[in-house]
C-alpha positions as CSV (number, residue, x, y, z in Angstrom):
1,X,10.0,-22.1,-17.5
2,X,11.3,-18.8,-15.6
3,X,15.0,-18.7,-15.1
4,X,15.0,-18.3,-11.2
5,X,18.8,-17.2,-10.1
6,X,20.7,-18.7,-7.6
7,X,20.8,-17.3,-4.0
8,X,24.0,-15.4,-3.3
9,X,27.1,-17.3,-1.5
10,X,27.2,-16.5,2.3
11,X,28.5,-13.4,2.9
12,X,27.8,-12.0,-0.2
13,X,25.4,-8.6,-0.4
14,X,21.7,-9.3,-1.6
15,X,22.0,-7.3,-4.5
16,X,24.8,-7.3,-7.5
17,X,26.0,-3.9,-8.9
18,X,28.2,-3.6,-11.6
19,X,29.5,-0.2,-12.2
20,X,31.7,-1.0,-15.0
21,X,29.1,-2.2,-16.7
22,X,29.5,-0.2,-19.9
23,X,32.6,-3.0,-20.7
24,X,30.3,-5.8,-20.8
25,X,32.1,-9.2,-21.8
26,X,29.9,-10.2,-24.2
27,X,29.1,-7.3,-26.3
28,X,30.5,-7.2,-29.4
29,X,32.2,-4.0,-30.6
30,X,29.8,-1.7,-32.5
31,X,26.7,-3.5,-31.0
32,X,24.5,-1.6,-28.5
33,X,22.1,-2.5,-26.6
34,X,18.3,-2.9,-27.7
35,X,16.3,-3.6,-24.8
36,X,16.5,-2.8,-21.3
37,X,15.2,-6.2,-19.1
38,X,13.4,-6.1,-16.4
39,X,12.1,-9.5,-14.5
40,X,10.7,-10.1,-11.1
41,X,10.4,-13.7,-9.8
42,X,7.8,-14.1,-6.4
43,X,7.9,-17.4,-5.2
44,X,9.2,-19.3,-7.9
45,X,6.3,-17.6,-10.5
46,X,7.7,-14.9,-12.6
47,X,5.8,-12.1,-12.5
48,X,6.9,-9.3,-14.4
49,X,9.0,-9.9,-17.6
50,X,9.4,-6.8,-19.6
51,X,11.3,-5.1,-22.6
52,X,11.7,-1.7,-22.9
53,X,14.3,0.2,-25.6
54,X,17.3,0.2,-24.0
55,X,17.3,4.1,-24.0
56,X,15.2,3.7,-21.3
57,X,17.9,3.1,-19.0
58,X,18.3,6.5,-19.0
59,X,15.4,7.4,-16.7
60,X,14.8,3.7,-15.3
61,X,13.9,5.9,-12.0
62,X,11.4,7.1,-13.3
63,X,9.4,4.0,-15.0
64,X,10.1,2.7,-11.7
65,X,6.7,2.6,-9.5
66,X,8.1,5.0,-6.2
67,X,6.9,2.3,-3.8
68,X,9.8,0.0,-5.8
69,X,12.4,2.9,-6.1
70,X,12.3,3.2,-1.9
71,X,12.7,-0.5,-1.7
72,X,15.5,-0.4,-4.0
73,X,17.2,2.2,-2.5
74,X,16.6,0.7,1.3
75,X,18.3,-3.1,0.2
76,X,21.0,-0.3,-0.3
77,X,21.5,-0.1,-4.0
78,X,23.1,2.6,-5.2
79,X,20.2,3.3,-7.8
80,X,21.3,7.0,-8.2
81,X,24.8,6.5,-9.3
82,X,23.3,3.5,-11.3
83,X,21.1,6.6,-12.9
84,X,24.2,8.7,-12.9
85,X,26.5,6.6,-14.8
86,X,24.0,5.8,-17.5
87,X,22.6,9.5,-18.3
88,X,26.3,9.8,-18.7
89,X,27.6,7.1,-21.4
90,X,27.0,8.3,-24.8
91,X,26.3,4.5,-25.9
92,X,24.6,1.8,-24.0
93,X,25.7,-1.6,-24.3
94,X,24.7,-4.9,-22.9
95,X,25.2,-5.7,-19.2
96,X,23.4,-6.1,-16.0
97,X,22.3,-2.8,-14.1
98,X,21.6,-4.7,-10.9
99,X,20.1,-7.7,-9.3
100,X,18.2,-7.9,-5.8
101,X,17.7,-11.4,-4.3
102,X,15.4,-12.2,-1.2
103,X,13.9,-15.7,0.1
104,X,10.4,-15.0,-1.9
105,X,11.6,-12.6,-4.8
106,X,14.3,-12.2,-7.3
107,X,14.8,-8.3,-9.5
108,X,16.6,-8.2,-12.6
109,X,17.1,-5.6,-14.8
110,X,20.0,-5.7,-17.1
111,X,20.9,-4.1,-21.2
112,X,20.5,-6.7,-24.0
């Protein structure tokens, strides 16, 4: 059965963003992230569950179809300084990159 997250508390912005994300809680020291996660959940059914090398992170933009990246961008995520901040770091360890959450559909796409 597809884990289907929560909806956000009122108030709250439909999309999580972690920028510090490189200080994940629960990566252990010395251990880097394998896969990079992506899931989509449309009306309860998940739809897309995929596991790419984490070095993939590094141009997640561009595996990204461009109908998706516009959406992305319009819910206001700041996917460039996402992209930004990952080409940077030297070593990627696990941690979410960012979460979008409508009525029908749930995105998530985090390290592991």
């Amino acid at each position: 059965m597809a884990h289907v997250p929560h909806p956000p508390p009122n108030g709250a912005l439909p999309y999580t963003w972690v920028r510090s994300f490189f200080n994940a809680r629960n990566a252990a020291p010395g251990a880097p992230a394998k896969n990079l996660m992506v899931r989509v959940v449309r009306d309860g059914e998940e739809r897309v569950s995929v596991a790419l090398p984490a070095r993939s992170a590094r141009w997640l933009i561009e595996v990204m179809p461009n109908d998706v990246v516009q959406k992305v961008r319009a819910e206001e995520i700041p996917i460039d300084a996402i992209m930004a901040d990952l080409q940077q770091e030297a070593e990627l360890y696990p941690c979410s990159i960012f979460s979008l959450s409508k009525s029908n559909r749930q995105v998530e796409v985090w390290l592991e």
